[in-house]
PyMOL CGO cylinders between C-alpha atoms (Angstrom):
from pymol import cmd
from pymol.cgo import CYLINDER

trace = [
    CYLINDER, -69.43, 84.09, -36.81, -65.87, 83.34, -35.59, 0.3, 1, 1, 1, 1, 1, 1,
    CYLINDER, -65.87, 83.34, -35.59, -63.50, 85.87, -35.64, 0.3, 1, 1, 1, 1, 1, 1,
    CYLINDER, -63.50, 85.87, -35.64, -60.38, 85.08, -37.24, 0.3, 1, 1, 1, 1, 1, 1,
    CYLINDER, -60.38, 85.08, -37.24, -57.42, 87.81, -35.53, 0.3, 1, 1, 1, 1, 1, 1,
    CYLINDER, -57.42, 87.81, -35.53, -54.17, 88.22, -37.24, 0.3, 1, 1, 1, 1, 1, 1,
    CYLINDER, -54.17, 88.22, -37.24, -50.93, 86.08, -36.19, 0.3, 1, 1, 1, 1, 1, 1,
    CYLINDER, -50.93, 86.08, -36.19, -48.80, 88.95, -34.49, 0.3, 1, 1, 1, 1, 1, 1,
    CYLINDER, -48.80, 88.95, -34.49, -51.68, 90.44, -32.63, 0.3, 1, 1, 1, 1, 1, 1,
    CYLINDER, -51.68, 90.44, -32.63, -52.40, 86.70, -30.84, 0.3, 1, 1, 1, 1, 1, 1,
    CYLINDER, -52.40, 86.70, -30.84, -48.89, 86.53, -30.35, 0.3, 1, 1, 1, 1, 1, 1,
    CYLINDER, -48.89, 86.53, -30.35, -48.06, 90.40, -28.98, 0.3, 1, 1, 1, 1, 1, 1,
    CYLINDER, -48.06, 90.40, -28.98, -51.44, 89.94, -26.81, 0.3, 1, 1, 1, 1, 1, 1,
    CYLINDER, -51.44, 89.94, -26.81, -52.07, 86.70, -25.55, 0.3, 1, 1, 1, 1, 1, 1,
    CYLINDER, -52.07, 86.70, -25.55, -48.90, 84.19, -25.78, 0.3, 1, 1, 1, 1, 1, 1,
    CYLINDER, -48.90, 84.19, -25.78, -45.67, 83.87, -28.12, 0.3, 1, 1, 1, 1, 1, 1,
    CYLINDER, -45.67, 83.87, -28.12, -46.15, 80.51, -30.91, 0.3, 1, 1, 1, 1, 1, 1,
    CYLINDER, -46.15, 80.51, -30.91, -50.21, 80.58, -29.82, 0.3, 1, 1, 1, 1, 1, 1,
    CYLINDER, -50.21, 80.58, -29.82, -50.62, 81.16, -33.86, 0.3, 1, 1, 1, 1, 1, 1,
    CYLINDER, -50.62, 81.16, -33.86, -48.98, 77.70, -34.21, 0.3, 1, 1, 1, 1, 1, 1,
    CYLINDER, -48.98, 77.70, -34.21, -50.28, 75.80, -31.72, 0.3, 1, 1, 1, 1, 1, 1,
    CYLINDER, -50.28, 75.80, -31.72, -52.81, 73.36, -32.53, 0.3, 1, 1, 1, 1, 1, 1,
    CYLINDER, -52.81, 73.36, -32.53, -51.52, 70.05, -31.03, 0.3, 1, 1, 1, 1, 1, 1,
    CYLINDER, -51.52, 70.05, -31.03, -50.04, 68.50, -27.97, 0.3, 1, 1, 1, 1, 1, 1,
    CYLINDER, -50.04, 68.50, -27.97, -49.04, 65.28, -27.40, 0.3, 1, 1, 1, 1, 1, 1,
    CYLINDER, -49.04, 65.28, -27.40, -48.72, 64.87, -23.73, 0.3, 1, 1, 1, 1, 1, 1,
    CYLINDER, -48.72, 64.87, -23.73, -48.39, 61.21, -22.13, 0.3, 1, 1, 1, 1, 1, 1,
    CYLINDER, -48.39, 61.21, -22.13, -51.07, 60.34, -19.71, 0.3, 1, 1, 1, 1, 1, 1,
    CYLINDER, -51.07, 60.34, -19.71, -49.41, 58.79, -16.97, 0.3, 1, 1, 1, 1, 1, 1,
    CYLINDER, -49.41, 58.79, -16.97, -52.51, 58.17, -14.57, 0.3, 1, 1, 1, 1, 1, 1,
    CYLINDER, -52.51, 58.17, -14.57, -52.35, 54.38, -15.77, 0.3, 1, 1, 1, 1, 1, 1,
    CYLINDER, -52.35, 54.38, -15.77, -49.25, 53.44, -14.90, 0.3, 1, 1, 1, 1, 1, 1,
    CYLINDER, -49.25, 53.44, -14.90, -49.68, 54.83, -11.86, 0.3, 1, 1, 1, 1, 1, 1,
    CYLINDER, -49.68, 54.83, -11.86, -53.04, 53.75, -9.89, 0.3, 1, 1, 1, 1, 1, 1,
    CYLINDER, -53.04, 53.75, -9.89, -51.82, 54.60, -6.99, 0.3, 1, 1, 1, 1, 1, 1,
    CYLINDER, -51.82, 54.60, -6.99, -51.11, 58.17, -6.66, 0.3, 1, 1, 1, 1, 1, 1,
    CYLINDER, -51.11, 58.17, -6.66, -54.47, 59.23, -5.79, 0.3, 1, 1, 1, 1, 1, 1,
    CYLINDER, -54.47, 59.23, -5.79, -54.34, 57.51, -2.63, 0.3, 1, 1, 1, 1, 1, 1,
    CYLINDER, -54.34, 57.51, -2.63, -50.27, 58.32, -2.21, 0.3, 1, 1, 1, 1, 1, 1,
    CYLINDER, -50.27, 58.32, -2.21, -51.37, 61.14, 0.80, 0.3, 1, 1, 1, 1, 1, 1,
    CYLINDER, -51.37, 61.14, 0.80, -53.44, 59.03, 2.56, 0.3, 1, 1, 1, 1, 1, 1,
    CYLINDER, -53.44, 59.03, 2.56, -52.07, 55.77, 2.10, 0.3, 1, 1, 1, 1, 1, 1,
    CYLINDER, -52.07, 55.77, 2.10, -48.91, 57.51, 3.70, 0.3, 1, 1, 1, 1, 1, 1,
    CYLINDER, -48.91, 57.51, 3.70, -50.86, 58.28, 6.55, 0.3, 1, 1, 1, 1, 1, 1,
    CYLINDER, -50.86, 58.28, 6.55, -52.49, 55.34, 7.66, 0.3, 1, 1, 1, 1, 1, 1,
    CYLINDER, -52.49, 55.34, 7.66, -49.40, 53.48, 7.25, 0.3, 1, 1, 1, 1, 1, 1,
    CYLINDER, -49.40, 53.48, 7.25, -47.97, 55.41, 9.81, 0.3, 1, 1, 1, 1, 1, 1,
    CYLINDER, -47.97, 55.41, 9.81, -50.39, 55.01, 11.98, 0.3, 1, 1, 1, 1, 1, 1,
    CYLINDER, -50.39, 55.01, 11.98, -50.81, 51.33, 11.34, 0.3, 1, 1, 1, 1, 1, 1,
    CYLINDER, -50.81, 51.33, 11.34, -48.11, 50.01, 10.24, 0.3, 1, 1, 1, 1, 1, 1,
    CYLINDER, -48.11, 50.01, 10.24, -45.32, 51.98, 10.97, 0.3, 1, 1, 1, 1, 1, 1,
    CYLINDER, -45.32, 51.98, 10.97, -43.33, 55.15, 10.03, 0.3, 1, 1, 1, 1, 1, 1,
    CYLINDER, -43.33, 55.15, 10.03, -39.86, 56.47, 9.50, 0.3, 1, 1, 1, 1, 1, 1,
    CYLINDER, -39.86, 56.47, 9.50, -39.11, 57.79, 12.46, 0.3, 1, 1, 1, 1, 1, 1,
    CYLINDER, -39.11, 57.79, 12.46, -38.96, 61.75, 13.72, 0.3, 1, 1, 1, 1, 1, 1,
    CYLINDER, -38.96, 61.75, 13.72, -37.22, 64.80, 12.56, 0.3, 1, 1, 1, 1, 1, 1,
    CYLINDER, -37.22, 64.80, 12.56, -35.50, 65.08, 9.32, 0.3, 1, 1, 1, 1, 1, 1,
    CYLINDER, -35.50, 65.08, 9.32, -36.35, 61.49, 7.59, 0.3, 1, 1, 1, 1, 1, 1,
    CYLINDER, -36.35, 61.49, 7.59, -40.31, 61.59, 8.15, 0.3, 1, 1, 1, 1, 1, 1,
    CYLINDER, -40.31, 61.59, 8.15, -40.12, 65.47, 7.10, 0.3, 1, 1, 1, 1, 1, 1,
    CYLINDER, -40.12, 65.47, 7.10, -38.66, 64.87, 4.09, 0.3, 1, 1, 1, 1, 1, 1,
    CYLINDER, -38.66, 64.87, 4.09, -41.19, 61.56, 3.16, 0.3, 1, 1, 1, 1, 1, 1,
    CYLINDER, -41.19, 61.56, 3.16, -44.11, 63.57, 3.76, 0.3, 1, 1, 1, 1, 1, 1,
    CYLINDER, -44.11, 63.57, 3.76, -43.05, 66.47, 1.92, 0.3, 1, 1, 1, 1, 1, 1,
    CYLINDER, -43.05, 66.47, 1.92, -41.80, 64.35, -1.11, 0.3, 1, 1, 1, 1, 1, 1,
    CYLINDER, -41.80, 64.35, -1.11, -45.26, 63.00, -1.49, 0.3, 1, 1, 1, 1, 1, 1,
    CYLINDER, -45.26, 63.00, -1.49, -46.87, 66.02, -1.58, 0.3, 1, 1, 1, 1, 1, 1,
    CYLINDER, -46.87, 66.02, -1.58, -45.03, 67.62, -3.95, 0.3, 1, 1, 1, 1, 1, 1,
    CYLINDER, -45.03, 67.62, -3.95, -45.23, 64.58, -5.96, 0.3, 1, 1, 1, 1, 1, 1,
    CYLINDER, -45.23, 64.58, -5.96, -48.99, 64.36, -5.58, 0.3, 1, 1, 1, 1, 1, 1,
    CYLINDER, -48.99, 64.36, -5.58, -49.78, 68.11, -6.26, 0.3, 1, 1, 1, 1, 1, 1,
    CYLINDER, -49.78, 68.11, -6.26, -46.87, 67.85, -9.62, 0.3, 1, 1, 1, 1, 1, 1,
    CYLINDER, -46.87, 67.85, -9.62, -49.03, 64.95, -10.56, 0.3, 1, 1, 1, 1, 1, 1,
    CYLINDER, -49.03, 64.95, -10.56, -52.44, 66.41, -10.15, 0.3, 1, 1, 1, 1, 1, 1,
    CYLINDER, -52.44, 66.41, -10.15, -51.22, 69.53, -12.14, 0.3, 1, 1, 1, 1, 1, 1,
    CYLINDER, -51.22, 69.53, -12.14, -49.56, 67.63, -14.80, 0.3, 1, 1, 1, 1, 1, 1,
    CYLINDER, -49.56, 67.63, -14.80, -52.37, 65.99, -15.67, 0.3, 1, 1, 1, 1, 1, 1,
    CYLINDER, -52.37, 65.99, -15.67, -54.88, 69.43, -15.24, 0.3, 1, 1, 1, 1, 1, 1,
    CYLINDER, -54.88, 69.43, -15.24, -52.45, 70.85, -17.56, 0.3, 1, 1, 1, 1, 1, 1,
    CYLINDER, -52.45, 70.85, -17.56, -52.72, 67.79, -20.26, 0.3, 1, 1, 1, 1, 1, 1,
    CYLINDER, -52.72, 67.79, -20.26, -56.80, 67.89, -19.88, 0.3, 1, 1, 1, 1, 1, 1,
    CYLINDER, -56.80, 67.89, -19.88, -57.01, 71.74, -20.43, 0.3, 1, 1, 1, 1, 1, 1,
    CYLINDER, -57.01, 71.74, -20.43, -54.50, 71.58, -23.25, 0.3, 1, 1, 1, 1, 1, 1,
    CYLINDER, -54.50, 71.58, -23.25, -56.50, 68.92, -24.80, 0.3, 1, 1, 1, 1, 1, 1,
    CYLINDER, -56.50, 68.92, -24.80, -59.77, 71.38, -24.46, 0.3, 1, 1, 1, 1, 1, 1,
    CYLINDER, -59.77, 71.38, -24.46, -57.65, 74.09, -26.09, 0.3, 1, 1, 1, 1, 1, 1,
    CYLINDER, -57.65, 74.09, -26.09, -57.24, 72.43, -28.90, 0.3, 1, 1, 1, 1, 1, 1,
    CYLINDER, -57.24, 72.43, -28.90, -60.56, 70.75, -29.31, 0.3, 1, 1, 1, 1, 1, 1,
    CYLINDER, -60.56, 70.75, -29.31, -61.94, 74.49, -28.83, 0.3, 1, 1, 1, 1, 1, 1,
    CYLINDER, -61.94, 74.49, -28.83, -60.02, 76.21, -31.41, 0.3, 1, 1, 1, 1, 1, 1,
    CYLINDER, -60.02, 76.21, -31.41, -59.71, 77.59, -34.84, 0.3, 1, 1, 1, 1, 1, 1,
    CYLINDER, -59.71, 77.59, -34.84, -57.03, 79.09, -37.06, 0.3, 1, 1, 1, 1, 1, 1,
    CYLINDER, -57.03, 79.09, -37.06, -56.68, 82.51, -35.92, 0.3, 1, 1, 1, 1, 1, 1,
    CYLINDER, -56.68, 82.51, -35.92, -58.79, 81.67, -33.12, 0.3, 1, 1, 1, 1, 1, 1,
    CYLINDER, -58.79, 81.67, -33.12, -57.52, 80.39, -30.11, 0.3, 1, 1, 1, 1, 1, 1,
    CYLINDER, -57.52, 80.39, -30.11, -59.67, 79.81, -26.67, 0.3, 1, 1, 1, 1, 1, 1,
    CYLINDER, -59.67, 79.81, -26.67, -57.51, 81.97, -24.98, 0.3, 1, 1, 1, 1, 1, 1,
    CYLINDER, -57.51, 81.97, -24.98, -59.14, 80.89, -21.02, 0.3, 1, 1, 1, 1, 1, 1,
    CYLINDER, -59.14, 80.89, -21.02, -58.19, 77.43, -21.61, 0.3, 1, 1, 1, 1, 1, 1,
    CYLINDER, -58.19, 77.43, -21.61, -55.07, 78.05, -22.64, 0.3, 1, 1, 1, 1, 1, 1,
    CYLINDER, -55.07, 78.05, -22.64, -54.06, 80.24, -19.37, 0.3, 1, 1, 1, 1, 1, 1,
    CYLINDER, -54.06, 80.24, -19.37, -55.61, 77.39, -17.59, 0.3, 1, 1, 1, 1, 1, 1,
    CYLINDER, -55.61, 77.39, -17.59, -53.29, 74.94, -19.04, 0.3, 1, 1, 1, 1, 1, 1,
    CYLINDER, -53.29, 74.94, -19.04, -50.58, 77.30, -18.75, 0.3, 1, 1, 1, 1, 1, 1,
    CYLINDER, -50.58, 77.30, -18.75, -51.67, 77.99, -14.32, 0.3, 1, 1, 1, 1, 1, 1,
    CYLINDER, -51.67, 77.99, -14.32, -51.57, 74.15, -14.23, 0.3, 1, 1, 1, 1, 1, 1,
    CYLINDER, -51.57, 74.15, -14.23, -48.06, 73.87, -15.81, 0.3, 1, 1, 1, 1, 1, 1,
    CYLINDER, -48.06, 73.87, -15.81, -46.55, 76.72, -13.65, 0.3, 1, 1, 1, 1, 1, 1,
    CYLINDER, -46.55, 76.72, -13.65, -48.14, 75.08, -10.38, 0.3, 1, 1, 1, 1, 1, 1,
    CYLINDER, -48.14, 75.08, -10.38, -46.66, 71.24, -11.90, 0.3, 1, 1, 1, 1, 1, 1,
    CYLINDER, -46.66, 71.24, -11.90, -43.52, 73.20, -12.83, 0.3, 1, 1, 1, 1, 1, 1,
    CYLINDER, -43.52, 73.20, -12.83, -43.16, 74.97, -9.24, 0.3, 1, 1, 1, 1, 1, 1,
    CYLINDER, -43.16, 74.97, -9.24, -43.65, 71.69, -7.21, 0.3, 1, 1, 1, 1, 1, 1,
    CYLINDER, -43.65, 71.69, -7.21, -41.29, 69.78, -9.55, 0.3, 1, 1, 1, 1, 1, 1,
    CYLINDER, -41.29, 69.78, -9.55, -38.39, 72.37, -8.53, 0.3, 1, 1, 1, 1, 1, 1,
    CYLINDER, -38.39, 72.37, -8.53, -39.36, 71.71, -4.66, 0.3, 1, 1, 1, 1, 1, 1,
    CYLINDER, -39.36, 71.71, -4.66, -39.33, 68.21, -4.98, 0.3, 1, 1, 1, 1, 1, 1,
    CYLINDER, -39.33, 68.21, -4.98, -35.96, 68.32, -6.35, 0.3, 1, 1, 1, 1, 1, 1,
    CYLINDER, -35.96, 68.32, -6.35, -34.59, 70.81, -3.67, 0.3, 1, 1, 1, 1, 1, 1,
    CYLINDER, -34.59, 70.81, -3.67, -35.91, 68.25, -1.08, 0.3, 1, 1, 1, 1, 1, 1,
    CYLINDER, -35.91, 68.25, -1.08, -34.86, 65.24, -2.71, 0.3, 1, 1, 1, 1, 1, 1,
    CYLINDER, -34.86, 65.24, -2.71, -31.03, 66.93, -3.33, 0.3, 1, 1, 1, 1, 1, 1,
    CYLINDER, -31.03, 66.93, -3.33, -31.10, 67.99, 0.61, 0.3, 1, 1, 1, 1, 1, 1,
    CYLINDER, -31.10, 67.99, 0.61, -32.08, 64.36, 1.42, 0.3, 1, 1, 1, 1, 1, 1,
    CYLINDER, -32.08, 64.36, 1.42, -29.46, 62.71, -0.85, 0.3, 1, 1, 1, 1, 1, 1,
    CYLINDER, -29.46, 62.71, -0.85, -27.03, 65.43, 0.35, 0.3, 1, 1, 1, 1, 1, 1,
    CYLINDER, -27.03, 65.43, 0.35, -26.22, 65.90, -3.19, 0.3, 1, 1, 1, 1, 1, 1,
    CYLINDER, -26.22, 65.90, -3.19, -27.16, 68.06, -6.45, 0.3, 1, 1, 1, 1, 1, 1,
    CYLINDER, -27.16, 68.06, -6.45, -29.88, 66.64, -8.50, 0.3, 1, 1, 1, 1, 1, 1,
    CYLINDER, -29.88, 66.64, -8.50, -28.48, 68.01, -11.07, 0.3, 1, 1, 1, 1, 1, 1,
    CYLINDER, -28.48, 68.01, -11.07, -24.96, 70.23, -12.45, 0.3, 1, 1, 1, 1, 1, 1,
    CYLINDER, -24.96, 70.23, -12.45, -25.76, 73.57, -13.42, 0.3, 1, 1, 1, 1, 1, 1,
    CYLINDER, -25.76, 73.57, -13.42, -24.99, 73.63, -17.15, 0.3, 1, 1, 1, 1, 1, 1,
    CYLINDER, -24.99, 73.63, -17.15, -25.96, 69.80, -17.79, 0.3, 1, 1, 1, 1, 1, 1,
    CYLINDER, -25.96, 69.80, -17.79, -28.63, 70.02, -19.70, 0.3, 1, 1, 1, 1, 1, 1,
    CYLINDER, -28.63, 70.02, -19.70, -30.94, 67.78, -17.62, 0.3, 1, 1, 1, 1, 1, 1,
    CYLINDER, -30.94, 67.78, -17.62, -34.68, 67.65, -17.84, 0.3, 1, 1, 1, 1, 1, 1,
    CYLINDER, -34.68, 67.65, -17.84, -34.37, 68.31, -13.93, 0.3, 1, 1, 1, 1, 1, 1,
    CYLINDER, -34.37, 68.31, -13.93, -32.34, 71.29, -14.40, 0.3, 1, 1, 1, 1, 1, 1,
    CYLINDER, -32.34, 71.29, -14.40, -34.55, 72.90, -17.76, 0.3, 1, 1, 1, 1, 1, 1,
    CYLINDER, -34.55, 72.90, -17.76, -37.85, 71.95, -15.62, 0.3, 1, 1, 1, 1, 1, 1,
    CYLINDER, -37.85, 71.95, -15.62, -36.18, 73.97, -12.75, 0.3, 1, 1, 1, 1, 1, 1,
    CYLINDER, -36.18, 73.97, -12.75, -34.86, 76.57, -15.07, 0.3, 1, 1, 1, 1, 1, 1,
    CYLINDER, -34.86, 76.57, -15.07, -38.50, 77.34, -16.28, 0.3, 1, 1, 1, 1, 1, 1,
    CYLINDER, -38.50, 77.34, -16.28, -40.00, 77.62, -13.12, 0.3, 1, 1, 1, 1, 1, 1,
    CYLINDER, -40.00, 77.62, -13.12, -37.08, 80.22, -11.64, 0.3, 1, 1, 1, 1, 1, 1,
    CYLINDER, -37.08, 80.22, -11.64, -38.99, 82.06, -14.68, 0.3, 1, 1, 1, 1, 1, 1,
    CYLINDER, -38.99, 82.06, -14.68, -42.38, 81.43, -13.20, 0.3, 1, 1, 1, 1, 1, 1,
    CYLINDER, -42.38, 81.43, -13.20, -41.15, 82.97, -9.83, 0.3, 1, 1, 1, 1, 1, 1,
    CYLINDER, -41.15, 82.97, -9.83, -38.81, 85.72, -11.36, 0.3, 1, 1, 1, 1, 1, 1,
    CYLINDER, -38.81, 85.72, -11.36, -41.23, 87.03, -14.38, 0.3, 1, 1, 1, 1, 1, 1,
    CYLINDER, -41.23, 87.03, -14.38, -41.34, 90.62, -12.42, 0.3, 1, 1, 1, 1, 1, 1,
    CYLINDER, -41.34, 90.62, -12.42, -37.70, 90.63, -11.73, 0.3, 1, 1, 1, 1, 1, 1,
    CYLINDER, -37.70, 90.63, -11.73, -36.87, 89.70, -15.73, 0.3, 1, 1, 1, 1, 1, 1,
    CYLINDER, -36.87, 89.70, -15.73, -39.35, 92.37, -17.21, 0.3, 1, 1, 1, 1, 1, 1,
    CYLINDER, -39.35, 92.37, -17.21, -37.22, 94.85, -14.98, 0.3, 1, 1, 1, 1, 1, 1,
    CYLINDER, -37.22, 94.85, -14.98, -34.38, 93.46, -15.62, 0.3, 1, 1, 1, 1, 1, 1,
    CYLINDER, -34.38, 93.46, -15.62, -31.35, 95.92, -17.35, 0.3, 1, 1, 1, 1, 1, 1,
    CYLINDER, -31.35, 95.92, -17.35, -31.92, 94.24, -20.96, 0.3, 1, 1, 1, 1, 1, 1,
    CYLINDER, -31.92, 94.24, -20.96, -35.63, 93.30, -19.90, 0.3, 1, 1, 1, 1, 1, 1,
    CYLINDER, -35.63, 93.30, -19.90, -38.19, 91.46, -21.60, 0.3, 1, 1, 1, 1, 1, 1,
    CYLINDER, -38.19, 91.46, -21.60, -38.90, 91.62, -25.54, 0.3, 1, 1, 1, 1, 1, 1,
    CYLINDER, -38.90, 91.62, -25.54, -42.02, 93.86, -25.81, 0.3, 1, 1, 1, 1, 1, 1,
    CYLINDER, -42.02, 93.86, -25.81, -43.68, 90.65, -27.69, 0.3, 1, 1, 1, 1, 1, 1,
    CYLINDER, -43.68, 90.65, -27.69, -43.30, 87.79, -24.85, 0.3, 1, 1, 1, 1, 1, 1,
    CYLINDER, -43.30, 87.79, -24.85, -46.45, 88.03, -23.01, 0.3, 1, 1, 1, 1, 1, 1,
    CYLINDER, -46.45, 88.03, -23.01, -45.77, 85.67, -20.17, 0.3, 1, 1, 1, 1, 1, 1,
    CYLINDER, -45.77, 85.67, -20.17, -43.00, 83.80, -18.60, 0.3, 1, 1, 1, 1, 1, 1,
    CYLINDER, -43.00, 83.80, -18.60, -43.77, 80.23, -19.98, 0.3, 1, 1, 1, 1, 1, 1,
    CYLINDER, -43.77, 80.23, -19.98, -45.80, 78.98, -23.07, 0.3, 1, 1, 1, 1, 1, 1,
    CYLINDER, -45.80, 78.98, -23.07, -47.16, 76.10, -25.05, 0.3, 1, 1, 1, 1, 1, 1,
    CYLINDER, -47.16, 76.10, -25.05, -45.54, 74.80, -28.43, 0.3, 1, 1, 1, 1, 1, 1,
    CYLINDER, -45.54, 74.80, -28.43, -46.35, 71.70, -30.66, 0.3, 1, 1, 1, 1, 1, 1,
    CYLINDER, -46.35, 71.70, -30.66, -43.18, 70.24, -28.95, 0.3, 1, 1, 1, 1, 1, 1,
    CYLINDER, -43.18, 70.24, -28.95, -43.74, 71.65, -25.29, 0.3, 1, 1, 1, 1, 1, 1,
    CYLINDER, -43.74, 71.65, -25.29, -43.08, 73.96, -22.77, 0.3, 1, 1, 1, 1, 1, 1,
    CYLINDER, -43.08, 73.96, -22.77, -40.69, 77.29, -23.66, 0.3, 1, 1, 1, 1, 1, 1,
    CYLINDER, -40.69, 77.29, -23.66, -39.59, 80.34, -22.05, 0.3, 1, 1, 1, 1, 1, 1,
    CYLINDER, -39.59, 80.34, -22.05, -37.51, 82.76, -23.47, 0.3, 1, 1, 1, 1, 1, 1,
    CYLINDER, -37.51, 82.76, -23.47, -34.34, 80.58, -23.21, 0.3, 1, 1, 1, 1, 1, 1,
    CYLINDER, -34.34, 80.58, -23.21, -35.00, 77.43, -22.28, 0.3, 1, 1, 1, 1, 1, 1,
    CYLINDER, -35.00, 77.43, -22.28, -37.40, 74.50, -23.52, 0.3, 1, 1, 1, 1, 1, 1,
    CYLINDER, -37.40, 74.50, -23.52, -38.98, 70.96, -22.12, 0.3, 1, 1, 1, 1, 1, 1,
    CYLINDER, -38.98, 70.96, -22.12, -40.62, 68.67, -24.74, 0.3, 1, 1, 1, 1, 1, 1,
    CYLINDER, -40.62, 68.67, -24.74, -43.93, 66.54, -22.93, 0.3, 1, 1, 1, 1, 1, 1,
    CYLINDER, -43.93, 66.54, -22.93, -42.32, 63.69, -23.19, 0.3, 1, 1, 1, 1, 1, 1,
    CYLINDER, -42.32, 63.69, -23.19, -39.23, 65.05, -21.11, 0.3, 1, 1, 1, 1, 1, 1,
    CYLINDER, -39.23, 65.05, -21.11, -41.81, 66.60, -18.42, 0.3, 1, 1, 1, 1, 1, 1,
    CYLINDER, -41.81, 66.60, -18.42, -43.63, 63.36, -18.28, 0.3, 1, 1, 1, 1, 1, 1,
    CYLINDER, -43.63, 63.36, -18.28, -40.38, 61.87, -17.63, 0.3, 1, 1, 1, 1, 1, 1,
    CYLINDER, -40.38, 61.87, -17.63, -39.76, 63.77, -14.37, 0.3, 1, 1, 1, 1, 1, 1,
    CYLINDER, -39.76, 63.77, -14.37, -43.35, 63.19, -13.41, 0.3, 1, 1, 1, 1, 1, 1,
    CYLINDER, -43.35, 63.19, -13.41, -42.45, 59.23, -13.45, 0.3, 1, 1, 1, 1, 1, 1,
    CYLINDER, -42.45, 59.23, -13.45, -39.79, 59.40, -11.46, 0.3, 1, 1, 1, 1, 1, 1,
    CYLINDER, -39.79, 59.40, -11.46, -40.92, 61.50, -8.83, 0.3, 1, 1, 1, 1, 1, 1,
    CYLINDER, -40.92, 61.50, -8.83, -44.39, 59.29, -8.77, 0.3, 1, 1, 1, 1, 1, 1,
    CYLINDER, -44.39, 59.29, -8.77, -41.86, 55.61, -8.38, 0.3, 1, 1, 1, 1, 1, 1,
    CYLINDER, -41.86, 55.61, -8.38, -40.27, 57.56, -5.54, 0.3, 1, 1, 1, 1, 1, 1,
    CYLINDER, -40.27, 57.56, -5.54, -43.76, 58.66, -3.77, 0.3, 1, 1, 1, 1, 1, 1,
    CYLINDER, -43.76, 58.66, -3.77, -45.01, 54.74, -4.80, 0.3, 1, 1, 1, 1, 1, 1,
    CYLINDER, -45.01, 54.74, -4.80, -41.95, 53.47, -2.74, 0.3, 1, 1, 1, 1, 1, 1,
    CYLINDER, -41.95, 53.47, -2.74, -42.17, 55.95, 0.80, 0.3, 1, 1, 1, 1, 1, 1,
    CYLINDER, -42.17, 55.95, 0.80, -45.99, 55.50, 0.85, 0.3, 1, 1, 1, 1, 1, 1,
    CYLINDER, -45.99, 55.50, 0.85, -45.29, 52.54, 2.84, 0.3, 1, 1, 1, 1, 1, 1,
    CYLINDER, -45.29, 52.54, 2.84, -42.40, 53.15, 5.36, 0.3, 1, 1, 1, 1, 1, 1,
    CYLINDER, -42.40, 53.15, 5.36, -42.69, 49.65, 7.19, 0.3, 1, 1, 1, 1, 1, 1,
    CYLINDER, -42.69, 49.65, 7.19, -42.99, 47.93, 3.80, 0.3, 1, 1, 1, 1, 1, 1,
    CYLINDER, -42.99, 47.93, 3.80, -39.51, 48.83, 3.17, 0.3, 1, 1, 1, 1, 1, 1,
    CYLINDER, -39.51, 48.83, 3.17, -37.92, 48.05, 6.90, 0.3, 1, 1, 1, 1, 1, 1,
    CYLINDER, -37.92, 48.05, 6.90, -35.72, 50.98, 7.06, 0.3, 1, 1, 1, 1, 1, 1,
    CYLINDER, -35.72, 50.98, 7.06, -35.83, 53.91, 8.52, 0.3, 1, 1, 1, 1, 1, 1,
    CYLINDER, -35.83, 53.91, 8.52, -35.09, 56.49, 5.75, 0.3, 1, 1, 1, 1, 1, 1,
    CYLINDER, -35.09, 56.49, 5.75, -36.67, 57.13, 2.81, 0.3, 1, 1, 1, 1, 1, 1,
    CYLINDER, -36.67, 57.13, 2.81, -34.99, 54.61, -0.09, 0.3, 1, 1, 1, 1, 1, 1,
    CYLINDER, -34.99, 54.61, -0.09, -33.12, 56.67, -2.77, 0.3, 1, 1, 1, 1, 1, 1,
    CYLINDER, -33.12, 56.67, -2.77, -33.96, 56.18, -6.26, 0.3, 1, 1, 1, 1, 1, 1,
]
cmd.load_cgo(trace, "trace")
C-alpha cells in the first residue's frame, strides 16, 4: 500500500513545491552535441599531435574551460535522467524522495561548474559575463549556485531562512528556484549550449591557427 503524506509535511520535510511537482521538461542536448564525450581527450591528443595553444595563461584557461564544460554537461544531463525517474516513480502525495536529491546533487554540481566556467571565461575575455542586476540566465544560474555554496551562511544569516525551505535549491514544473531567484530548463539548457560550442571550438587548438582560445 502506498502511503499518501499530506502537502505541508512533504514540503516542511523534504523540499518546498515537491507537492506540485510532477513534470519536467528538460531539453536533451546530448544530440546536438556528439562530441562532448570525447571534448577531454580529444583536447589532449590534439596537443600532443597536432598542436596546442601555447604555455601559461591561454592553455590554462582552454583546459579548464573544457572541463568545466564537460563536468556542467555530464551533470546536466544526470540531473534530466534522475528527474525523469522522479517522476516516473511517483504518486500524488508520494514523491521518491532519493531520486529527487539525486536530481537536485546533479543540478548543484551542473550549477557550481556553470559559475566557474563563467569566472574563467570573464578572466579570459577580461570582461564581466554578465552586469549584476541584468537579469541574465548567466547571472540567475550564478545567483543559485552562490546559494549552493552559502546555504550555512543564509540559515545563519540575521533574517535567516524560513523554517519551511528545506534546502538551498529545488525543482518546479518550470525549473530550478531558490528562495529568490529562478531558472526555467529551457534557460539552463541554454547556458549548457553555449558553454558546449565554446568547448567544441578549443578542443582543437591547431584547427583554429591561433594561439588563444577564440571568444564566442
Amino acid at each position: 500500500m502506498t502511503i499518501r503524506w499530506p502537502s505541508d509535511m512533504l514540503n516542511r520535510f523534504i523540499a518546498p513545491d515537491i507537492d506540485k511537482f510532477d513534470r519536467a521538461d528538460i531539453p536533451d542536448l546530448r544530440n546536438r552535441h556528439p562530441e562532448s564525450s570525447h571534448w577531454l581527450g580529444n583536447h589532449f591528443l590534439n596537443n600532443v599531435l597536432r598542436g596546442s595553444f601555447g604555455a601559461g595563461a591561454p592553455r590554462q584557461f582552454a583546459a579548464n574551460l573544457i572541463f568545466r564544460a564537460d563536468t556542467a554537461f555530464q551533470r546536466y544531463h544526470q540531473a534530466r535522467d534522475a528527474t525523469n525517474e522522479f517522476v516516473a516513480a511517483s504518486s500524488a502525495g508520494s514523491p521518491a524522495a532519493r531520486k529527487y536529491f539525486e536530481s537536485i546533487a546533479h543540478c548543484e554540481s551542473c550549477l557550481l561548474n556553470v559559475q566557474i566556467f563563467v569566472d574563467l571565461f570573464g578572466r579570459l575575455e577580461g570582461k564581466k559575463v554578465y552586469e549584476p542586476g541584468d537579469g541574465s540566465n548567466e547571472e540567475r544560474a550564478c545567483l543559485l549556485a552562490n546559494r549552493v555554496k552559502h546555504w550555512g551562511e543564509d540559515i545563519v544569516a540575521k533574517d535567516g531562512i524560513p523554517d519551511n525551505y528545506t534546502i538551498p535549491i529545488w525543482l518546479t514544473n518550470d525549473g530550478i528556484r531558490s528562495q529568490k531567484h529562478s531558472l526555467d530548463y529551457e534557460e539552463l539548457s541554454s547556458v549548457l549550449d553555449d558553454m558546449s560550442t565554446l568547448a567544441n571550438q578549443i578542443q582543437d587548438p591547431a584547427g583554429y591557427g591561433q594561439s588563444t582560445p577564440p571568444t564566442s
